[in-house]
C-alpha positions in Angstrom: -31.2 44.9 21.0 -33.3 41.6 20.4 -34.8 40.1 23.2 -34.9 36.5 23.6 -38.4 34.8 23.6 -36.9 32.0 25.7 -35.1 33.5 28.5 -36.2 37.4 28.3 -32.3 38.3 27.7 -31.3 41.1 25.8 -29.1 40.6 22.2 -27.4 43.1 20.5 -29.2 43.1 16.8 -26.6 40.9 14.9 -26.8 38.1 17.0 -28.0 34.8 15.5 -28.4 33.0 18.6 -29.1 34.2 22.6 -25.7 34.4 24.5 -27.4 33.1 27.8 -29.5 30.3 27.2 -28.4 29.3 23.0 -31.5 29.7 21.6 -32.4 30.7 18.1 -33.1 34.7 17.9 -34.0 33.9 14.2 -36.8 31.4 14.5 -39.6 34.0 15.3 -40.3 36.5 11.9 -42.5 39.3 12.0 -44.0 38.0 8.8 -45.1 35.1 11.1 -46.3 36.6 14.0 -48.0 38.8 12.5 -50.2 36.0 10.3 -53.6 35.3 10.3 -54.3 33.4 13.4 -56.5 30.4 13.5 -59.5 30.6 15.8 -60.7 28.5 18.1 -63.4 26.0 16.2 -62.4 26.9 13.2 -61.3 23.8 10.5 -58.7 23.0 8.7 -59.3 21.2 5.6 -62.5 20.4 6.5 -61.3 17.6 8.9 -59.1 19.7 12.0 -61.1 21.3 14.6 -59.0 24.1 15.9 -59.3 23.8 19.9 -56.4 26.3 20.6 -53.3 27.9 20.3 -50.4 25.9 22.2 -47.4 27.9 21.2 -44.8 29.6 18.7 -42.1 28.3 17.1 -39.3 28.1 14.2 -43.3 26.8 12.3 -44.8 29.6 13.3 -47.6 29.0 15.6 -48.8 25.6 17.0 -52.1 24.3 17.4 -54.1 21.2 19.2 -56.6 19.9 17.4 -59.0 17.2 16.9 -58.7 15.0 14.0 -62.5 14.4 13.3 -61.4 11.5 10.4 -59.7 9.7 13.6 -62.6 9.5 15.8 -61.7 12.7 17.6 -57.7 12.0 18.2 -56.0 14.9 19.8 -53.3 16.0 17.1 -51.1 18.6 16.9 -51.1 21.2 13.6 -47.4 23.2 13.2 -48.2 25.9 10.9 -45.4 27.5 8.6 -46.1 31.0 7.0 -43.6 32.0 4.7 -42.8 35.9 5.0 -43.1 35.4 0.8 -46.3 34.4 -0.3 -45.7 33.8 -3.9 -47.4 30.9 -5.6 -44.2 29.6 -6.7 -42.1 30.1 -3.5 -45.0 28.4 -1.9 -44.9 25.6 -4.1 -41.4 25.0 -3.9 -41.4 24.9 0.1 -44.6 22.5 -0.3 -42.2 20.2 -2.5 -39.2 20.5 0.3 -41.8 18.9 2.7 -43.3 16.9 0.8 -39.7 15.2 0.7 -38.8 15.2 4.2 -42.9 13.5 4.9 -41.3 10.2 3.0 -38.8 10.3 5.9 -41.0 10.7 8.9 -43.8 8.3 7.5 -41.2 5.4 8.1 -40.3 6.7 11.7 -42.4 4.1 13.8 -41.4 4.5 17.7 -43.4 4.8 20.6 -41.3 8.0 21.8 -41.7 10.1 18.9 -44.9 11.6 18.1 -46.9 9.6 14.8 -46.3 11.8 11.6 -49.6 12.1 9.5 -49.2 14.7 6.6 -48.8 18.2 5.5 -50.9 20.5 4.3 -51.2 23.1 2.7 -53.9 25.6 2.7 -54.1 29.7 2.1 -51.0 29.9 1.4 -49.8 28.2 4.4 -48.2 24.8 5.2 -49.1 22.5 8.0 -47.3 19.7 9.8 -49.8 17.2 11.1 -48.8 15.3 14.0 -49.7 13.2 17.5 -50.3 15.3 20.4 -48.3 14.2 23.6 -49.8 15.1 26.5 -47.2 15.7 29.0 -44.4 18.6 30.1 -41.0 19.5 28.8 -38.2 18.8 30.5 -37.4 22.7 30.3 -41.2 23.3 32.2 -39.8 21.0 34.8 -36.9 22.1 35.2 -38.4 25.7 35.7 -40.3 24.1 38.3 -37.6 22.6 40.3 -36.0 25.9 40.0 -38.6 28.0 41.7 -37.6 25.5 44.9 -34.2 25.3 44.7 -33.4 21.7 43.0 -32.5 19.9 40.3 -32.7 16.5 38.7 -30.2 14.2 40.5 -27.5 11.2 39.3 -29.8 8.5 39.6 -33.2 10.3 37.6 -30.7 11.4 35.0 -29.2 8.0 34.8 -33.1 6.8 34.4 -33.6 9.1 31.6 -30.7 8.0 29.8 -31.3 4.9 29.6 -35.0 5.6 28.5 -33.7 8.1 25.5 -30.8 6.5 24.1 -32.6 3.3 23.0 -35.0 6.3 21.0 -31.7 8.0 19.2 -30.6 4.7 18.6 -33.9 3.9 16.6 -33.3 7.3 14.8 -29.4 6.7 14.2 -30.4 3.4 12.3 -32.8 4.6 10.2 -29.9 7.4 8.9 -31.7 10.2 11.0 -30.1 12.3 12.9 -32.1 14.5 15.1 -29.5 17.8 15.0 -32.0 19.6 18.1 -32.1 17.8 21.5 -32.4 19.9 24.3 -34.7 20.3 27.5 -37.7 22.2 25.3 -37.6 19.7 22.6 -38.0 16.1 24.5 -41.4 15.8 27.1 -42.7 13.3 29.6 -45.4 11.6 28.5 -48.2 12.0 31.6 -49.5 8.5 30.3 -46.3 6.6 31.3 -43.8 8.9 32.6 -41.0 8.4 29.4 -39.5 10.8 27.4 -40.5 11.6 24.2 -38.8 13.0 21.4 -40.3 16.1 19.4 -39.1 18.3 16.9 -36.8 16.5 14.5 -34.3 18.3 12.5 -35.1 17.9 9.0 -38.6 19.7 9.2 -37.6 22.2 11.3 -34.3 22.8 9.2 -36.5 23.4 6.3 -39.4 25.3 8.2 -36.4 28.3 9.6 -34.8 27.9 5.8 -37.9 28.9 4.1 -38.7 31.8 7.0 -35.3 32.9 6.6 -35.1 33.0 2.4 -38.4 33.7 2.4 -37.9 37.4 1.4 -34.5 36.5 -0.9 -34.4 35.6 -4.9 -33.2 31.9 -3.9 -36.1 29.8 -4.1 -34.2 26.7 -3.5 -33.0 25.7 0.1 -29.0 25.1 0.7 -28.2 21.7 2.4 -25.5 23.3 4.2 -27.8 25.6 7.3 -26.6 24.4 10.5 -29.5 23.6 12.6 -29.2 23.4 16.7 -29.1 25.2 19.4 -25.9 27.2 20.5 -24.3 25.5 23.3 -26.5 22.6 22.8 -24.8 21.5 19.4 -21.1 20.4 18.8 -19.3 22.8 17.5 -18.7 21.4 14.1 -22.3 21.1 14.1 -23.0 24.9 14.9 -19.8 26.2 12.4 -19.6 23.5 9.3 -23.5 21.8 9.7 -21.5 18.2 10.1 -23.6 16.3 12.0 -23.3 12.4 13.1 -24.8 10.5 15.7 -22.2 11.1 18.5 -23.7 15.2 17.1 -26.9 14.1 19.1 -25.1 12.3 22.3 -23.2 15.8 22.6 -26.2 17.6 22.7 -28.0 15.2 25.3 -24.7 15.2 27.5 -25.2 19.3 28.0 -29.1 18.5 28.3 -28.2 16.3 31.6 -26.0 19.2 32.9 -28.4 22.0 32.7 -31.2 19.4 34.2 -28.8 18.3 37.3 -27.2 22.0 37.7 -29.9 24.3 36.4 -27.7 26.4 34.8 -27.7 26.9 30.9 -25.0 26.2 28.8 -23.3 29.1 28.1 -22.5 29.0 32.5 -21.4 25.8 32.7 -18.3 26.5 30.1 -15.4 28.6 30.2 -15.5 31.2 27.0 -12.0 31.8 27.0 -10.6 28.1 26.5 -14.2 27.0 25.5 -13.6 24.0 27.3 -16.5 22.4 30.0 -16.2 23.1 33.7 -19.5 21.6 34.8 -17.1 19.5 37.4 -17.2 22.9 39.9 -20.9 22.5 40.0 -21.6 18.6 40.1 -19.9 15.4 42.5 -20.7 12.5 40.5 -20.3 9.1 40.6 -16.7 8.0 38.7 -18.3 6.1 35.7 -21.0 8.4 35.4 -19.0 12.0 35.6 -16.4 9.4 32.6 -19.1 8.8 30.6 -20.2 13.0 30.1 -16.9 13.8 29.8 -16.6 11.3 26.8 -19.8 12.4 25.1 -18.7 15.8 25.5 -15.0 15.5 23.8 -14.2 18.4 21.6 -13.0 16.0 19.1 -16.0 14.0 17.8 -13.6 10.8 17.2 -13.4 10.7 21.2 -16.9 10.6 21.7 -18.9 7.4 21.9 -19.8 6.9 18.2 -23.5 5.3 19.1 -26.2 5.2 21.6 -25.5 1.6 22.2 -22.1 2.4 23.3 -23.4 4.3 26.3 -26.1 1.7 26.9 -23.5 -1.1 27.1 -21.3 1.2 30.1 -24.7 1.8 32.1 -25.7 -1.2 33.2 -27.9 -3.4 34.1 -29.3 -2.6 30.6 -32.6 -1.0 29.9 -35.6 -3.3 30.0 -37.4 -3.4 26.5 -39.8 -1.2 25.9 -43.4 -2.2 25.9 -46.4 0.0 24.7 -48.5 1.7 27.4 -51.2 -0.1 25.8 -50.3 -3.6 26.9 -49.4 -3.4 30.7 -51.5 -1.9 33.2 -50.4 1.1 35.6 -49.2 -1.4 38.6 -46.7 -3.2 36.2 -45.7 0.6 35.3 -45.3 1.8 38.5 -43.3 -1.7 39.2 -41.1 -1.2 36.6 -40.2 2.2 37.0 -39.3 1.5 40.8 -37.1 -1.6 39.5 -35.3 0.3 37.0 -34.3 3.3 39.5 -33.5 0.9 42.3 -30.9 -0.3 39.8 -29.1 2.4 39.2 -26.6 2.0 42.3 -22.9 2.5 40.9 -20.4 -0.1 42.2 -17.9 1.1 43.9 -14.3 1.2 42.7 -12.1 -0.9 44.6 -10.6 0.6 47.2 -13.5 3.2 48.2 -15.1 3.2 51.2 -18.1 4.9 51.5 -19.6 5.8 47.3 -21.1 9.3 48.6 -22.5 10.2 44.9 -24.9 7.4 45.4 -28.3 8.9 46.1 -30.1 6.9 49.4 -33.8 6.0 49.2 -35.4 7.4 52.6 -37.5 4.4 53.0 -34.2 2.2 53.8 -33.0 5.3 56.3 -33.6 2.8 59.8 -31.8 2.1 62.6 -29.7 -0.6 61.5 -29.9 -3.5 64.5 -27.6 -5.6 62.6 -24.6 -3.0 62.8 -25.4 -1.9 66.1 -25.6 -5.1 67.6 -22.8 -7.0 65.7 -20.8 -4.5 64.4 -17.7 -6.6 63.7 -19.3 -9.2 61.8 -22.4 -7.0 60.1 -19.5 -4.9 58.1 -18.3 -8.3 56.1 -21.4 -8.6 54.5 -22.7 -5.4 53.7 -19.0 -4.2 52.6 -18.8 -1.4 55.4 -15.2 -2.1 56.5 -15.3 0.9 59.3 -16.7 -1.7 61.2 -13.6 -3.6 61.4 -12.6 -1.0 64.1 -15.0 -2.7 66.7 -12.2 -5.8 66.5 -9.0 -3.4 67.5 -8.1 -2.6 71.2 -8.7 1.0 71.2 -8.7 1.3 75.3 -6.5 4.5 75.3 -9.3 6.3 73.2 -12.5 4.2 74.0 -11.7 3.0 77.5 -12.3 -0.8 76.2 -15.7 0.2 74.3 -14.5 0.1 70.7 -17.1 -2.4 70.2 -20.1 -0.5 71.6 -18.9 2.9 70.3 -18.7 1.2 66.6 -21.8 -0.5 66.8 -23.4 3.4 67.9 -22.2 5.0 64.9 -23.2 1.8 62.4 -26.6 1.7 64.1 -27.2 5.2 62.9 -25.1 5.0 59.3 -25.2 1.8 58.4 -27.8 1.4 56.3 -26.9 4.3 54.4 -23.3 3.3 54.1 -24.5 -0.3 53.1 -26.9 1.2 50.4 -23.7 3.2 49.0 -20.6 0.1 48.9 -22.6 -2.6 47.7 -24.4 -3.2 44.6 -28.1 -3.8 45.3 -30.9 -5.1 43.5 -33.6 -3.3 44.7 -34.5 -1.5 47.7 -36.9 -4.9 49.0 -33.4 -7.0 48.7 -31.6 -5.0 50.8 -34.5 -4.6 53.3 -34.5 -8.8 53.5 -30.3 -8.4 53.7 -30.6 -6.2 57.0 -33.9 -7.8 58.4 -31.0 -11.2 58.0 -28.5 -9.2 60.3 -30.9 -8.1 62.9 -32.1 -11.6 63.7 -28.9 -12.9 63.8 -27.7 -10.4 66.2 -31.4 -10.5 68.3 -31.2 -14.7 68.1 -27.8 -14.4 69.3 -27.9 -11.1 72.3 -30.7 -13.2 73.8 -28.7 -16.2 73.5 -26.3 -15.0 75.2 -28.5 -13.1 77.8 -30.5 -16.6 78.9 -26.7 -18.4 79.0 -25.5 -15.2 81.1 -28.6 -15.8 83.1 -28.5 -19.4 83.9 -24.5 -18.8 84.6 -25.5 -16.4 87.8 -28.0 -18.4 88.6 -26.3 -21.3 88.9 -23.6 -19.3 90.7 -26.2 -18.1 93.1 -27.5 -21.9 94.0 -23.5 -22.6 93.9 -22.9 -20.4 96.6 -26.1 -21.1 99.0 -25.1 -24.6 98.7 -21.5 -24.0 99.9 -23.1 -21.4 102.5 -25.6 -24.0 103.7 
């Protein structure tokens, strides 16, 4: 049995990839584990300053460093030791880098780590890259598993639209990144997006040369089929086709096993292989439309680019600026813009939207719907308050009115929140502060008129009786 480093599940021997959670049994070699680890201020090419081990990989083992030529810069060092040591094998893995560096020395985004160089040094190869500080998505979803939730509609709907503008940038520049999943994509601490690690085309070539490593073939086939099993289409996974709707497949089961917590392999039914993540998730119509299309079986159903899917989630994303140039407030503004956004419209005919999540801070007695129920419903689209207009004396005893306005006092803002499409939370607020002067200009209205009416009654009457 092999016993998978990810999810502690146990493999029968022959299996390439781990039946519960999909990932690679292969990645990890004994050759490589059992290499010569790099100590704690130790240098690398007279420039890297180990600090310390931060994990183990397809590379091999990982490493944060200082880059003492960049004034210190925290940098990342992803070693690969080949179980074959030969000078020639070497060589001829150094020359395989060496032609994937030309690709990632053009990548230029701020959501995917800088690409430096590679080195090679005692007989090992090193990937030299920006350190993100930040945590997976997979370490936060652990999290949220160890209290019992997940990541809802509207934070996944957030990170989409913060992603797909990244794959797009990939997508145009021919790359295609073959490996998204929770493990490989972080939030940066520094401004709360998502960052991209891990692209394909080193890491195909890092598990190609641990895999052939011990083999007579010195040169590496461009056929291996990189990805993780239930991650990856499966075209992808059986025939190493990949295309850019290869990558929206992948980040389609991503957002299921971040809003269910499951992994993949639970969320789809082995026999027909088809998806049944529907018996674990209520979603909003367009939303639950749009997964379902990124997740086609066929990849000529599936939206064919990341600006597809932009163009159905709207309003689209805001451009992104670097953290350098705004301060934390504008951040912190932004981010509370863009979520406040994300309210569905409904679809004609539907009542109350229940998919759409409700912000606590709008959770208030609504004066406006208690008070003036019948008119209050127009404008905020809650048409159960129509009912305070119909004569329901036989069930209310005459107080349809009062009994309407009960139930919208305590509801209504929450119903409001769901049938209407909002700009932000501070618009609505001003929408229902509207309502409830109305309704308080108008009760005491007609309080001083019912007022002066018995009072005049009164004088009325002591005249007459005089």
């Amino acid at each position: 049995m092999t016993t998978c480093t990810n999810c502690g599940h146990k493999n029968t021997i022959a299996s390439r990839f781990c039946s519960n959670c999909g990932a690679s049994l292969e990645e990890i070699k004994p050759s490589q584990t059992a290499s010569t680890e790099l100590k704690p201020g130790s240098k690398l090419r007279n420039r890297y300053i180990i600090i310390r081990q931060i994990g183990q990989g397809g590379f091999g083992k990982t490493y944060l460093a200082e880059d003492t030529g960049r004034f210190n810069q925290a940098v990342v060092l992803k070693q690969l030791t080949p179980g074959n040591k030969g000078t020639e094998f070497i060589q001829k893995a150094e020359e395989l880098f060496q032609r994937e560096a030309m690709t990632l020395h053009r990548i230029n985004h701020p959501q995917i780590p800088r690409f430096w160089e590679f080195i090679r040094e005692n007989k090992c190869l090193f990937l030299v890259q920006d350190f993100i500080e930040g945590q997976t998505l997979e370490s936060l979803l652990n999290q949220r598993r160890k209290r019992g939730n997940f990541f809802s509609e509207v934070e996944i709907t957030d990170f989409i639209r913060q992603i797909l503008p990244v794959l797009s940038y990939l997508h145009g520049q021919g790359i295609i990144h073959r490996d998204i999943s929770p493990d490989n994509i972080i939030y940066r601490t520094e401004d709360k997006l998502p960052v991209l690690i891990d692209l394909g085309g080193v890491k195909q070539i890092a598990i190609e040369v641990s895999h052939k490593a011990d083999s007579s073939e010195n040169v590496v086939s461009a056929g291996t089929k990189l990805g993780k099993f239930g991650y990856a289409p499966d075209e992808q996974m059986r025939l190493g086709i990949v295309a850019p709707h290869s990558d929206l497949y992948a980040l389609a089961v991503t957002c299921l096993v971040l809003m269910t917590g499951k992994f993949p392999s639970e969320l789809i039914n082995p026999k027909t292989m088809q998806w049944q993540w529907s018996q674990e998730l209520k979603l909003s119509p367009k939303f639950e439309g749009i997964l379902n299309r990124m997740l086609a079986s066929i990849p000529g159903d599936r939206f064919q680019s990341a600006e597809e899917i932009l163009a159905q989630l709207q309003p689209p994303t805001p451009e992104i600026i670097a953290p350098t140039q705004i301060s934390k407030t504008e951040l912190k503004n932004q981010e509370l813009e863009t979520k406040t956004a994300l309210v569905a419209i409904p679809e004609s005919g539907n009542i109350i939207h229940s998919s759409n999540e409700v912000p606590e801070e709008i959770l208030d007695w609504s004066w406006g719907g208690f008070l003036l129920p019948g008119f209050w419903c127009l404008t905020n689209h809650v048409w159960v308050g129509l009912i305070a207009w119909i004569d329901l004396s036989l069930i209310t005893f005459g107080m349809g009115w009062l009994l309407t306005g009960i139930v919208l006092g305590f509801k209504g803002n929450e119903w409001a929140w769901k049938s209407r499409q909002w700009k932000s939370i501070s618009e609505f607020k001003k929408h229902q502060r509207m309502w409830a002067t109305i309704s308080f200009l108008l009760m005491s209205s007609i309080a001083i008129i019912g007022i002066l009416v018995i009072l005049f009654v009164f004088v009325i009457a002591a005249i007459i009786a005089g």
